[in-house]
N, CA, C and O atoms as CSV, one atom per row, in Angstrom:
chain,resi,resn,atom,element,x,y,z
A,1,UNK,N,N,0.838,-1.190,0.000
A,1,UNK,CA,C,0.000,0.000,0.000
A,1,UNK,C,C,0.879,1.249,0.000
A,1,UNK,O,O,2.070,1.143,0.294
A,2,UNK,N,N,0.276,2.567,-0.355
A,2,UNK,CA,C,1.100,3.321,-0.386
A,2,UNK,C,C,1.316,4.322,1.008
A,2,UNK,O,O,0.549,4.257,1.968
A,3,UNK,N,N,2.323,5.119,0.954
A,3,UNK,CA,C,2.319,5.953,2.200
A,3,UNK,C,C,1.267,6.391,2.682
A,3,UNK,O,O,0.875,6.355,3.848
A,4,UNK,N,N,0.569,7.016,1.340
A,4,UNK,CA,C,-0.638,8.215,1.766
A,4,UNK,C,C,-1.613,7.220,2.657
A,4,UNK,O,O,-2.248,7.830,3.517
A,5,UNK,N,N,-1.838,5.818,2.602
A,5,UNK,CA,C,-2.839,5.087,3.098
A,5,UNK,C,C,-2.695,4.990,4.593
A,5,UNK,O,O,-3.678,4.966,5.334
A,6,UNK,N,N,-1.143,4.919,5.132
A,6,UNK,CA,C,-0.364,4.494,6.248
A,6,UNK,C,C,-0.529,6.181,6.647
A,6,UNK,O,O,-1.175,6.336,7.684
A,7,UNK,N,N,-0.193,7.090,6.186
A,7,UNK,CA,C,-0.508,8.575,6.506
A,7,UNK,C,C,-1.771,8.862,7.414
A,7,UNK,O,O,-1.877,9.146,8.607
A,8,UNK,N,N,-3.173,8.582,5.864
A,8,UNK,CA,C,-4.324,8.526,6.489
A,8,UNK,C,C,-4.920,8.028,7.726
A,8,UNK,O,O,-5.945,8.472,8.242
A,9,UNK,N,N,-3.761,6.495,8.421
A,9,UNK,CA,C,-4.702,6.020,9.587
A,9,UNK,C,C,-3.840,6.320,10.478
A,9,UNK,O,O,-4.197,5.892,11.576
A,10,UNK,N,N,-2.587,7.020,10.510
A,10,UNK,CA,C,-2.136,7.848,11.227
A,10,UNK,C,C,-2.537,9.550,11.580
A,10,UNK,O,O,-2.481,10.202,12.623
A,11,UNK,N,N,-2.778,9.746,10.773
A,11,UNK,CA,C,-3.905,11.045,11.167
A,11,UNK,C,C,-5.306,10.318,11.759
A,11,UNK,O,O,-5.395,10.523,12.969
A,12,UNK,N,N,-6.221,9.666,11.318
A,12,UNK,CA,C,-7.258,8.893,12.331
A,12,UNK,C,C,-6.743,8.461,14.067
A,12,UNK,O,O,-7.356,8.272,15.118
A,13,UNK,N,N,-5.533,8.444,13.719
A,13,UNK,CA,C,-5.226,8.285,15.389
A,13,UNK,C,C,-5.091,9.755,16.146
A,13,UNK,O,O,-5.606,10.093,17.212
A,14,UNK,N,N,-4.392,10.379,15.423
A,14,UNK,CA,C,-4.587,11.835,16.044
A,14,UNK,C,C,-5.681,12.289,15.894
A,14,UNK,O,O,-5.822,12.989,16.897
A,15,UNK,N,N,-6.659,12.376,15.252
A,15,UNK,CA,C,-7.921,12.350,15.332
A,15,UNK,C,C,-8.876,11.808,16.480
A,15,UNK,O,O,-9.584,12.566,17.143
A,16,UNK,N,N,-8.850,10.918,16.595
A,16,UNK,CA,C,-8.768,9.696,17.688
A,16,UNK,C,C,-8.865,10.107,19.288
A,16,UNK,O,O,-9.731,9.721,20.074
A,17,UNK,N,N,-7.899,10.875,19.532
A,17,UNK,CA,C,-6.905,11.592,20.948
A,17,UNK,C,C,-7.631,13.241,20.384
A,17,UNK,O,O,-8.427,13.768,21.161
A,18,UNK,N,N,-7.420,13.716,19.508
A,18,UNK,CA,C,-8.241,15.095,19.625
A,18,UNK,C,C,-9.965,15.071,19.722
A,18,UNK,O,O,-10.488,16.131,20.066
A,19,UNK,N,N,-10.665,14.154,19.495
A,19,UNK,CA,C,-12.054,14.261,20.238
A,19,UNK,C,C,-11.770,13.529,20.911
A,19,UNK,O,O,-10.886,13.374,20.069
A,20,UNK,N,N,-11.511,12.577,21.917
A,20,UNK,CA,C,-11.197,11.798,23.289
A,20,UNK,C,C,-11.070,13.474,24.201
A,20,UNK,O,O,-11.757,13.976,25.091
A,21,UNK,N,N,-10.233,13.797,23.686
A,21,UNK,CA,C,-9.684,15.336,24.614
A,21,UNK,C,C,-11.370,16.344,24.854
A,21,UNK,O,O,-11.966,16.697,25.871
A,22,UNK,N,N,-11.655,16.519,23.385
A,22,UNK,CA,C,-12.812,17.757,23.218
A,22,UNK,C,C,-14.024,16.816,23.659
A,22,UNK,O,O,-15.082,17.444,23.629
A,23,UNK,N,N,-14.177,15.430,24.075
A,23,UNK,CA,C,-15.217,14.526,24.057
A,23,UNK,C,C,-16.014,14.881,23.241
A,23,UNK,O,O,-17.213,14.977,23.503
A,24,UNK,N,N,-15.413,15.194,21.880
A,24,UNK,CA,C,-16.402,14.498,20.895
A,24,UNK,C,C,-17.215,13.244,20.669
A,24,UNK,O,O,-16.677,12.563,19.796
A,25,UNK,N,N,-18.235,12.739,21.106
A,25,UNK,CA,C,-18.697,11.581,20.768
A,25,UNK,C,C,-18.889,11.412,19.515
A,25,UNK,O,O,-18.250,10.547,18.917
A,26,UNK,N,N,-19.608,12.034,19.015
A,26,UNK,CA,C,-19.905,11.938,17.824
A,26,UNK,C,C,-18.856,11.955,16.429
A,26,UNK,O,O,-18.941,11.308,15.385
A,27,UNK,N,N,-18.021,12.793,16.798
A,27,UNK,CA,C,-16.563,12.498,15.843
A,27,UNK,C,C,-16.270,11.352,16.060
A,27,UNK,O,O,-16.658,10.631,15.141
A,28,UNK,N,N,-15.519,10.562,17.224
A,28,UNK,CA,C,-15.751,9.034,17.588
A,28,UNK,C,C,-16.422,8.457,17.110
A,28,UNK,O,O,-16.026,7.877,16.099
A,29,UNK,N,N,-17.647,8.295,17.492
A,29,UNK,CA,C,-18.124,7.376,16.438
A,29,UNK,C,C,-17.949,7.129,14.939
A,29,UNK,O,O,-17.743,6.088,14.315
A,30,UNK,N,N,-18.080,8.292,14.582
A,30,UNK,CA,C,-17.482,8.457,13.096
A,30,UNK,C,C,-16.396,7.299,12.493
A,30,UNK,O,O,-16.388,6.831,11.355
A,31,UNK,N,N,-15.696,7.060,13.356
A,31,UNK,CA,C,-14.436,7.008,13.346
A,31,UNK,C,C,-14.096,5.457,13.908
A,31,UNK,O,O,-13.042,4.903,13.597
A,32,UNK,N,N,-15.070,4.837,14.743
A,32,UNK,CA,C,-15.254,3.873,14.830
A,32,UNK,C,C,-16.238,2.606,13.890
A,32,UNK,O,O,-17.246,2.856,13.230
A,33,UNK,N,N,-15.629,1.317,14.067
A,33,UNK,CA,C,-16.604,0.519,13.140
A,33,UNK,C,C,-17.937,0.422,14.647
A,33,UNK,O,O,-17.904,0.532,15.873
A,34,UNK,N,N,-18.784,0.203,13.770
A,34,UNK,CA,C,-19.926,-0.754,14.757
A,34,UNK,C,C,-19.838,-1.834,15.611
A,34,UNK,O,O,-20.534,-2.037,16.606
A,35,UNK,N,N,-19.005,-2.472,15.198
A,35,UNK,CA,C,-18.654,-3.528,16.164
A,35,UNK,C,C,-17.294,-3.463,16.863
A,35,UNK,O,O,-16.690,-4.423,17.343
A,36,UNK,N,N,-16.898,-2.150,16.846
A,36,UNK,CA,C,-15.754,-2.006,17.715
A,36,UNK,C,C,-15.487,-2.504,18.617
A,36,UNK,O,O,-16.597,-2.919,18.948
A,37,UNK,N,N,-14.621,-2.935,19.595
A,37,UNK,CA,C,-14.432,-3.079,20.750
A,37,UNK,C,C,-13.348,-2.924,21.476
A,37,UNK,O,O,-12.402,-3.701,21.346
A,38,UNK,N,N,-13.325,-1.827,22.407
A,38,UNK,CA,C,-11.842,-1.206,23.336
A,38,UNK,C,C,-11.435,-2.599,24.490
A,38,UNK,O,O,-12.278,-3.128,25.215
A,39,UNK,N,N,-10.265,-2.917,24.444
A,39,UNK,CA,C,-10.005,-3.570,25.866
A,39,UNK,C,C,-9.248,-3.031,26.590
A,39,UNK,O,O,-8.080,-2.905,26.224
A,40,UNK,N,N,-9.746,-2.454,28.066
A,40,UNK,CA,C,-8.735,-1.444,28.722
A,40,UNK,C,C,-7.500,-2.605,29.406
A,40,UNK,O,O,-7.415,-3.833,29.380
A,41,UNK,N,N,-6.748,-1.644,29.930
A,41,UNK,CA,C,-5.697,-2.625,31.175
A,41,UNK,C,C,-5.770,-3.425,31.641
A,41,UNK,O,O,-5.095,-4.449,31.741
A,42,UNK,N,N,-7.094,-2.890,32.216
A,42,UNK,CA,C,-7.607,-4.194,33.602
A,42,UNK,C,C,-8.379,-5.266,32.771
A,42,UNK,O,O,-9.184,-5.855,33.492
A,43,UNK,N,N,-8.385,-5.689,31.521
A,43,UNK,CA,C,-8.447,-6.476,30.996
A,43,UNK,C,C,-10.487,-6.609,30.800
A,43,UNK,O,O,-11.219,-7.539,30.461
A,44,UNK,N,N,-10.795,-4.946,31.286
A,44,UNK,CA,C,-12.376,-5.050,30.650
A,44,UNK,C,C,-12.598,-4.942,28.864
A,44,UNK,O,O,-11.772,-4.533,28.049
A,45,UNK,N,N,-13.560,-5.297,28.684
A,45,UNK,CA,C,-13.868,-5.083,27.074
A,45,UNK,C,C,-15.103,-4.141,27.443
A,45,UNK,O,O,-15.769,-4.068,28.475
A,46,UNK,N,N,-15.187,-3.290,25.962
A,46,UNK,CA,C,-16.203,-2.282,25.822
A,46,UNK,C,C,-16.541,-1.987,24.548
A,46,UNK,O,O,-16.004,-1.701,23.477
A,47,UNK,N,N,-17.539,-2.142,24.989
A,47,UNK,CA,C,-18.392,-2.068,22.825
A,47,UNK,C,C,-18.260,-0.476,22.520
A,47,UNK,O,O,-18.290,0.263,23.504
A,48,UNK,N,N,-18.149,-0.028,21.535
A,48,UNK,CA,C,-17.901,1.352,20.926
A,48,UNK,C,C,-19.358,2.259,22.403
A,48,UNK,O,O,-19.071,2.693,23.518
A,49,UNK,N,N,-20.305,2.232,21.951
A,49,UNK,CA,C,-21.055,2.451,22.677
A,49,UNK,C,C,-21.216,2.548,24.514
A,49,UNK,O,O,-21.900,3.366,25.130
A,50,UNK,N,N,-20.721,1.911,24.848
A,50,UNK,CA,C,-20.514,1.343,26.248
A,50,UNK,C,C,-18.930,2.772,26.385
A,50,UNK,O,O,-18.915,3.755,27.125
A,51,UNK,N,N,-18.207,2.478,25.726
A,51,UNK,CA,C,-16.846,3.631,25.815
A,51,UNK,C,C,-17.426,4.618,25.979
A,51,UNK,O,O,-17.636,4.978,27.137
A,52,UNK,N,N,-17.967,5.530,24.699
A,52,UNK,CA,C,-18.130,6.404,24.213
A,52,UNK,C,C,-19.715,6.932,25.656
A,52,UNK,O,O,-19.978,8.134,25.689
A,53,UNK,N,N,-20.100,6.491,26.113
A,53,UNK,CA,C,-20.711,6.576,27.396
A,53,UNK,C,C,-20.047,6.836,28.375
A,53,UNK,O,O,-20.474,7.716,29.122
A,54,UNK,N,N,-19.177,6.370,28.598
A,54,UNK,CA,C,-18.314,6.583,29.565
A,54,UNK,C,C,-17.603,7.744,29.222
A,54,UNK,O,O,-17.334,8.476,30.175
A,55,UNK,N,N,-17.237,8.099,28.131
A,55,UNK,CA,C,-16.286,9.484,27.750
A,55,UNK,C,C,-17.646,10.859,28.417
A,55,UNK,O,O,-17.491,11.781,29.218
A,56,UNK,N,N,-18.748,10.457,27.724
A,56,UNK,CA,C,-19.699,11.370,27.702
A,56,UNK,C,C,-19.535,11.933,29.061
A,56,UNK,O,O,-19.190,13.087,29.314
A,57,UNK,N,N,-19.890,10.766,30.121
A,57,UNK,CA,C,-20.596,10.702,31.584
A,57,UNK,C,C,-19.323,11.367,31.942
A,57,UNK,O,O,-19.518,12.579,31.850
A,58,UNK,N,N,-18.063,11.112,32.321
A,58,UNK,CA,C,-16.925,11.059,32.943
A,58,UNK,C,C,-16.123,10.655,33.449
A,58,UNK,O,O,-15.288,11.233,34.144
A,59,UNK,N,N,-16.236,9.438,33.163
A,59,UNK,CA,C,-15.787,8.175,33.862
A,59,UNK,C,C,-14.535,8.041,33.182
A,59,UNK,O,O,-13.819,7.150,33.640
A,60,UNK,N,N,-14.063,8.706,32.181
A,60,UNK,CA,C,-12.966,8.937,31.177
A,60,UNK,C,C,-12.972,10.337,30.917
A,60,UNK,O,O,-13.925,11.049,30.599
A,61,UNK,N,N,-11.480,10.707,31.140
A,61,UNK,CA,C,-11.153,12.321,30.828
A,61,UNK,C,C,-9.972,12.541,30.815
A,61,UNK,O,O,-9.188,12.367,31.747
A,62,UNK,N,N,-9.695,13.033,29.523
A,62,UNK,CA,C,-8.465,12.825,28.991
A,62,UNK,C,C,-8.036,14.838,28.607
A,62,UNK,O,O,-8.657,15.638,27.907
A,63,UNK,N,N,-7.283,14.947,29.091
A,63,UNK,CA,C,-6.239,16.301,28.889
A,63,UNK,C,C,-5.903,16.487,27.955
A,63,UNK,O,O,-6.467,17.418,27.380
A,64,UNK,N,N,-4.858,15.795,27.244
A,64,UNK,CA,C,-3.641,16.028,26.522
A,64,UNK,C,C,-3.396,14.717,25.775
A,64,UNK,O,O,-4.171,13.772,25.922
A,65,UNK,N,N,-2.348,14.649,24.992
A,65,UNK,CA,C,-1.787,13.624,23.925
A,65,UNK,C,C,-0.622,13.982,23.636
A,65,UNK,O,O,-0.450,15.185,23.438
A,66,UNK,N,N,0.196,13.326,23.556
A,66,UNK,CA,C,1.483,14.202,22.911
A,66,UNK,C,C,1.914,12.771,22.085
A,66,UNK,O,O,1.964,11.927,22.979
A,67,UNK,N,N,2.202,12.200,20.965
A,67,UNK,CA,C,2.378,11.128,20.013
A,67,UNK,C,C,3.907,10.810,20.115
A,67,UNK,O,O,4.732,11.514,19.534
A,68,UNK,N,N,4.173,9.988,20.689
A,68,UNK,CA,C,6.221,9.093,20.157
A,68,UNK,C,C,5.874,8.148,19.358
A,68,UNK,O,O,6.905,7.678,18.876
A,69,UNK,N,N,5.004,7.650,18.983
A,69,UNK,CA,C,5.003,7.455,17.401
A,69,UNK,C,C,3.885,6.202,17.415
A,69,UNK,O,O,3.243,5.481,18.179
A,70,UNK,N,N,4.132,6.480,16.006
A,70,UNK,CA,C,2.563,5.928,15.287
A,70,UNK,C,C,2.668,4.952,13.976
A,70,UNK,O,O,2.589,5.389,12.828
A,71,UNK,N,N,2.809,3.909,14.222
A,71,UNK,CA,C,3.452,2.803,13.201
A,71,UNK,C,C,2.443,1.569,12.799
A,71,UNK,O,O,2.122,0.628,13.525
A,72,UNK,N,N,1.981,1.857,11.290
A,72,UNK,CA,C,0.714,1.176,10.896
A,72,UNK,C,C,1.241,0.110,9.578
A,72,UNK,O,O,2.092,0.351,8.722
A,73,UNK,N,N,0.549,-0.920,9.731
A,73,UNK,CA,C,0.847,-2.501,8.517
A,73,UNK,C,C,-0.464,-2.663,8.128
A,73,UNK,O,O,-1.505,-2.807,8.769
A,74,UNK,N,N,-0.179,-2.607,6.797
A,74,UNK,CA,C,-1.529,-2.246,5.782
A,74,UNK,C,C,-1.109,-3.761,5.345
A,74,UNK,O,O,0.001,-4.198,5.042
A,75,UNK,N,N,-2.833,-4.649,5.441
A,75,UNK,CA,C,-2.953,-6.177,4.585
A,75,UNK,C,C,-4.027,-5.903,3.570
A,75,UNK,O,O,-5.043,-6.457,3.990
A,76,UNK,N,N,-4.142,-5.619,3.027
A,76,UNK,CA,C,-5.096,-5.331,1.998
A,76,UNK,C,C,-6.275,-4.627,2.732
A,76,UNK,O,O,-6.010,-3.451,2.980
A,77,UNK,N,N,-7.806,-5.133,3.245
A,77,UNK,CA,C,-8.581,-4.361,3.388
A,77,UNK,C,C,-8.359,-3.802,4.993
A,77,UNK,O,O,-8.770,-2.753,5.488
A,78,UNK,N,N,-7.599,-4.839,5.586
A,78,UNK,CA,C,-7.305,-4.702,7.137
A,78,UNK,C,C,-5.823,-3.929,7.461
A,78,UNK,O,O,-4.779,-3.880,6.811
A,79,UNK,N,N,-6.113,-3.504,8.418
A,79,UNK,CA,C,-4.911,-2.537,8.935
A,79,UNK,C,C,-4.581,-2.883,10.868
A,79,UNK,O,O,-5.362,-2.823,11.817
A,80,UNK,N,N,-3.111,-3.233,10.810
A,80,UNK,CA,C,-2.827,-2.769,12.626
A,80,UNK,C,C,-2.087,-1.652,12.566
A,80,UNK,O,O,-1.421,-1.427,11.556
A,81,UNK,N,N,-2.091,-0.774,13.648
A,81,UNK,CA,C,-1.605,0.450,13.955
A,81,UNK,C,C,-1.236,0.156,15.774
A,81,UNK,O,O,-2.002,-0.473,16.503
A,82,UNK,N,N,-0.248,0.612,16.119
A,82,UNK,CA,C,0.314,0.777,17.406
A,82,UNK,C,C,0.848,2.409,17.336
A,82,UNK,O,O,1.607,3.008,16.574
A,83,UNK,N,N,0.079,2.790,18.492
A,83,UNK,CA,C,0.561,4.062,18.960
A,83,UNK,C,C,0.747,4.522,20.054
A,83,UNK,O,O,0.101,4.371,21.091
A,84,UNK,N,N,1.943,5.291,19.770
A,84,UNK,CA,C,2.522,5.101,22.019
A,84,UNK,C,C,2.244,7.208,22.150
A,84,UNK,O,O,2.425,8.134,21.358
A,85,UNK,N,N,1.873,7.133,23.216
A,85,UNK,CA,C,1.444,8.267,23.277
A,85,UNK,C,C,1.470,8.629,24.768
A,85,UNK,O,O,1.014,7.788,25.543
A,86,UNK,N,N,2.059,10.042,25.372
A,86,UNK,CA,C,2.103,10.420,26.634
A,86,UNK,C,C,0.685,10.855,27.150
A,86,UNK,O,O,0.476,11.979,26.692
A,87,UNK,N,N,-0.072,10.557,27.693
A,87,UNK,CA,C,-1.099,11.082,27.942
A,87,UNK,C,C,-1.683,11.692,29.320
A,87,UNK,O,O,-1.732,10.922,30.279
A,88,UNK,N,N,-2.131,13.031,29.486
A,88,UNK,CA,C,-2.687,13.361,30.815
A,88,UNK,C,C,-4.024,13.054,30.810
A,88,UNK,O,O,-4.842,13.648,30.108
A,89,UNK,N,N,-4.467,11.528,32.085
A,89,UNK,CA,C,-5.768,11.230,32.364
A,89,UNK,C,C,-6.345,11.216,33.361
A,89,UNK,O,O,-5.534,11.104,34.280
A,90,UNK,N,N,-7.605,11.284,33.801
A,90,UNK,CA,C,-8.134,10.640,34.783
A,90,UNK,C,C,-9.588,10.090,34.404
A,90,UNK,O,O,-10.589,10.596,33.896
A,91,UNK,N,N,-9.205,8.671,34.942
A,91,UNK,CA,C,-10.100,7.704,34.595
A,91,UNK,C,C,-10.892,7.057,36.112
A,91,UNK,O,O,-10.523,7.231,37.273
A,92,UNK,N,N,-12.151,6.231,35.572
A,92,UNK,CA,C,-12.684,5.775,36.668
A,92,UNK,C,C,-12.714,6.344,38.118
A,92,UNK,O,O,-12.454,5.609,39.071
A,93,UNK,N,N,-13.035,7.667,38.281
A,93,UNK,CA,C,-12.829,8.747,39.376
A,93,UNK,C,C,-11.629,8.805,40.149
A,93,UNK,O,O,-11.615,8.985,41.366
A,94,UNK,N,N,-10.459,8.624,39.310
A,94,UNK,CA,C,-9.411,8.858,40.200
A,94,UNK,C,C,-8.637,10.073,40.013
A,94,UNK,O,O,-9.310,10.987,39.535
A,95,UNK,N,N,-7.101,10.427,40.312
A,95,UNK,CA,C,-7.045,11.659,39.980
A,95,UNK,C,C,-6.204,12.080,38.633
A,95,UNK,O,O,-5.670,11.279,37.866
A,96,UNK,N,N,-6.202,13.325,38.526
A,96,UNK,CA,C,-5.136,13.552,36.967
A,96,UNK,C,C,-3.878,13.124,36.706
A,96,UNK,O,O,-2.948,13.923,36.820
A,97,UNK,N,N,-3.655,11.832,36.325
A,97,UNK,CA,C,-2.396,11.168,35.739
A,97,UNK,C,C,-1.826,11.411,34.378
A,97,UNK,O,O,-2.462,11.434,33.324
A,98,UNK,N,N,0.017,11.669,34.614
A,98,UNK,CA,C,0.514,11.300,32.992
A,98,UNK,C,C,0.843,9.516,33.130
A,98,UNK,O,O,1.203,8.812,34.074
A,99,UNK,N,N,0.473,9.198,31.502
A,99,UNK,CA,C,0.310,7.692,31.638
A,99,UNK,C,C,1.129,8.118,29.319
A,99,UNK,O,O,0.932,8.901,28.389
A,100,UNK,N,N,1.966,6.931,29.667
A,100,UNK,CA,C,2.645,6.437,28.172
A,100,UNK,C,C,1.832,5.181,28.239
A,100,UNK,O,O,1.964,4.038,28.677
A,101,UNK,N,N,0.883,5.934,27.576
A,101,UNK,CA,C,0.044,4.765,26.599
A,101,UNK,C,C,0.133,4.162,25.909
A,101,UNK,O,O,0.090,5.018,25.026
A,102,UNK,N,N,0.292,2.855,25.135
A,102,UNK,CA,C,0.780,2.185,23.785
A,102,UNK,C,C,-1.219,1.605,23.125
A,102,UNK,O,O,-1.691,0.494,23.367
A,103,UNK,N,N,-1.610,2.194,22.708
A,103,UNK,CA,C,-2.893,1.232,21.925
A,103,UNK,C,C,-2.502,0.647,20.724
A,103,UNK,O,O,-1.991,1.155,19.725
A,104,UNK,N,N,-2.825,-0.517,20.978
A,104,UNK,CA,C,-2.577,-1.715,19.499
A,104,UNK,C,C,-3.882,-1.569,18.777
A,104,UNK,O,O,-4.699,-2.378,19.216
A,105,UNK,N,N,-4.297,-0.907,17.938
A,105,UNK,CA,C,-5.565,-1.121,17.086
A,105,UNK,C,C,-5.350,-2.010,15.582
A,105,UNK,O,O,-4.463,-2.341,14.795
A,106,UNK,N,N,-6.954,-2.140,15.823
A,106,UNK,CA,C,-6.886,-2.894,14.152
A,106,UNK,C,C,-8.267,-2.144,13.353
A,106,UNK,O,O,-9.203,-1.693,14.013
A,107,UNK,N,N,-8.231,-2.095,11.947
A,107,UNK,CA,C,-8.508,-1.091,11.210
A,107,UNK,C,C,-9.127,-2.186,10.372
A,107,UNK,O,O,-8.674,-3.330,10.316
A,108,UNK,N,N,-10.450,-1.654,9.571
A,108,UNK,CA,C,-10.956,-2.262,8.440
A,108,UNK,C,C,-11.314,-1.299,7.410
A,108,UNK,O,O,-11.892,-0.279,7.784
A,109,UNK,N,N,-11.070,-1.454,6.204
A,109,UNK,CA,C,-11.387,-0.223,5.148
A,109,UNK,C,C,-12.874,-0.628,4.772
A,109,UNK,O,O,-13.319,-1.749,4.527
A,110,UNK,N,N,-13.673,0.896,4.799
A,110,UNK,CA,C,-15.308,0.087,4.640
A,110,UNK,C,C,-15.724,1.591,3.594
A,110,UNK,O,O,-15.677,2.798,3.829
A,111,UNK,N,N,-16.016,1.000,2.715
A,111,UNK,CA,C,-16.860,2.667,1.972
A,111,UNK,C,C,-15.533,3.336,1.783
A,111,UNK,O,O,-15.536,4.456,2.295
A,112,UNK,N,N,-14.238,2.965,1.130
A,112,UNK,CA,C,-13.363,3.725,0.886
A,112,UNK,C,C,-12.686,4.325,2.067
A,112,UNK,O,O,-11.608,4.913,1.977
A,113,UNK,N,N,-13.306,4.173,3.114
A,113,UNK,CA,C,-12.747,4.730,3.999
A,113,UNK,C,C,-12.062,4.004,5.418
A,113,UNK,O,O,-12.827,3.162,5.889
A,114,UNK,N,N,-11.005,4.139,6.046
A,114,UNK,CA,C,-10.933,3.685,7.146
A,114,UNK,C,C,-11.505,3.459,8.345
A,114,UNK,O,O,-11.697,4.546,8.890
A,115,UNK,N,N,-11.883,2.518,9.042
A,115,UNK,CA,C,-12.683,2.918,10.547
A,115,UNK,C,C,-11.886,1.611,11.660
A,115,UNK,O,O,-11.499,0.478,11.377
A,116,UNK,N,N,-11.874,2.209,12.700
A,116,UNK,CA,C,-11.144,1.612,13.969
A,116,UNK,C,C,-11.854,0.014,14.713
A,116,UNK,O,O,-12.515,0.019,15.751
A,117,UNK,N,N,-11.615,-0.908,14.125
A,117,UNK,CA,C,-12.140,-1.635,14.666
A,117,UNK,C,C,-12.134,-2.364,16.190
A,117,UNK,O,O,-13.100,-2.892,16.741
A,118,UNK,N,N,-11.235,-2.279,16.528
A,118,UNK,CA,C,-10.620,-2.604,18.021
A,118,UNK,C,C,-9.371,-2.237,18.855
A,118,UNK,O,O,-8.269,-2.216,18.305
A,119,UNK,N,N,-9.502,-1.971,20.066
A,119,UNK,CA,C,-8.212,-1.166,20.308
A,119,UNK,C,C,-7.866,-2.145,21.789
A,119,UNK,O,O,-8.681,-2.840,22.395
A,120,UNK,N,N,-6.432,-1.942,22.114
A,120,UNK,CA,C,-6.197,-2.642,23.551
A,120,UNK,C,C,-5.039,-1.747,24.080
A,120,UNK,O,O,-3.968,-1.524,23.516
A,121,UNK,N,N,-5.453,-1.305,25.215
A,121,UNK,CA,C,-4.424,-0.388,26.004
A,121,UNK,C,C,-3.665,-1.073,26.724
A,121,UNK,O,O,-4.109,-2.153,27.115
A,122,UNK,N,N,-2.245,-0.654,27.138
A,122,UNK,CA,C,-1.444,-1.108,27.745
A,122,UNK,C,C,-0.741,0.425,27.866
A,122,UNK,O,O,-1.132,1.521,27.463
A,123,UNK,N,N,0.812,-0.106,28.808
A,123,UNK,CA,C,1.540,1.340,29.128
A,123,UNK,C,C,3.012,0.719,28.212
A,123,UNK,O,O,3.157,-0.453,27.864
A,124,UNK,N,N,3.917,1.761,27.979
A,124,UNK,CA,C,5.086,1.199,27.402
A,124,UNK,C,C,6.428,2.007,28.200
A,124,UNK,O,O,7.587,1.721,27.900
């Protein structure tokens, strides 16, 4: 595949982290497939919906992003992307943490376009 493709779902990740920040839901979704599904740390799973609730409510609140990099493998219609990222959070009512995030996502091209099919957090 070409750069511009590996470009494109690297901007979707910064995309990604800039409505997480503005809690855009609705950009999110965008941006997610339908059958998404996040798996946090603690080893919960969360359907696009179920997340994106939680961003709304507050149960997730995210500051900042700052990107150390963003490295995506294009298979024809499917895509993985790993991106490690410094992030200021506070999650599940605790208090404002910096956390080096690494999310492993995987990507499906649908309608010409990219969308996020599953993501799994860890720290790096």
């Amino acid at each position: 595949m070409s750069m511009d493709e590996r470009e494109i779902i690297r901007e979707l990740y910064r995309t990604y982290w800039r409505s997480m920040i503005a809690k855009d839901v609705e950009e999110l979704r965008g941006l997610m497939a339908e059958d998404y599904v996040l798996m946090h740390m603690t080893g919960i799973r969360q359907s696009r919906e179920e997340f994106l609730w939680g961003l709304k409510t507050g149960t997730f609140n995210y500051y900042s992003a700052e990107h150390d990099s963003i490295e995506v493998t294009i298979h024809g219609h499917t895509a993985t992307m790993t991106g490690k990222s410094r992030v200021l959070a506070a999650v599940y009512g605790g208090r404002k943490t910096s956390w080096k995030l690494r999310g492993d996502f995987t990507l499906r091209k649908e309608d010409g376009g990219w969308l996020f099919t599953g993501s799994r957090a860890s720290t790096y």
